[in-house]
N, C-alpha and C positions, 0 to 999 in steps of 0.2 A: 877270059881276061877282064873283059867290062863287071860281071860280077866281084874279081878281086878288089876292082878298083874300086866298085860300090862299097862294099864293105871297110877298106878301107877308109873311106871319104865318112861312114856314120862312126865310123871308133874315132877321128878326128873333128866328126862336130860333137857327137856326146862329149870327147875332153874340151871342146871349146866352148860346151855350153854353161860345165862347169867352170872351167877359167874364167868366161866372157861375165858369168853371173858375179862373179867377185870383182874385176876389173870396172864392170859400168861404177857400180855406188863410188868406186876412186876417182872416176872422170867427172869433172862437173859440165862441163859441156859438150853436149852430142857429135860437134864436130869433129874435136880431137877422137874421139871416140868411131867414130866410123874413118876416120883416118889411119887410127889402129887396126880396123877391122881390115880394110882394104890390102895391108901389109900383112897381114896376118893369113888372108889367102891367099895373096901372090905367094908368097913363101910356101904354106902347104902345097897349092899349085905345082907349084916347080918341085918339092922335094917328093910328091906324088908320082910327076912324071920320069923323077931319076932312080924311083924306086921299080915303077914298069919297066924299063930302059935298061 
């Protein structure tokens, strides 16, 4: 189980690192910016754990 999870967790940062690499140059400031970020994984978070579940 821990490996499905792993595996899933790297197909969801590889899509975020291409999402995240387009969304910074739109943010001008860092803070909104990691304010996205932090919603960004509550949400994979949660929809990770209703995928194990």
């Amino acid at each position: 189980m821990e490996k499905k999870q792993q595996c899933g967790q790297d197909i969801l940062r590889s899509l975020l690192s291409k999402r995240t690499s387009i969304d910074v140059s739109s943010y001008e400031t860092p803070s909104v910016y990691l304010d996205m970020d932090q919603i960004v994984h509550k949400t994979l978070n949660s929809t990770i754990l209703s995928i194990e579940f």
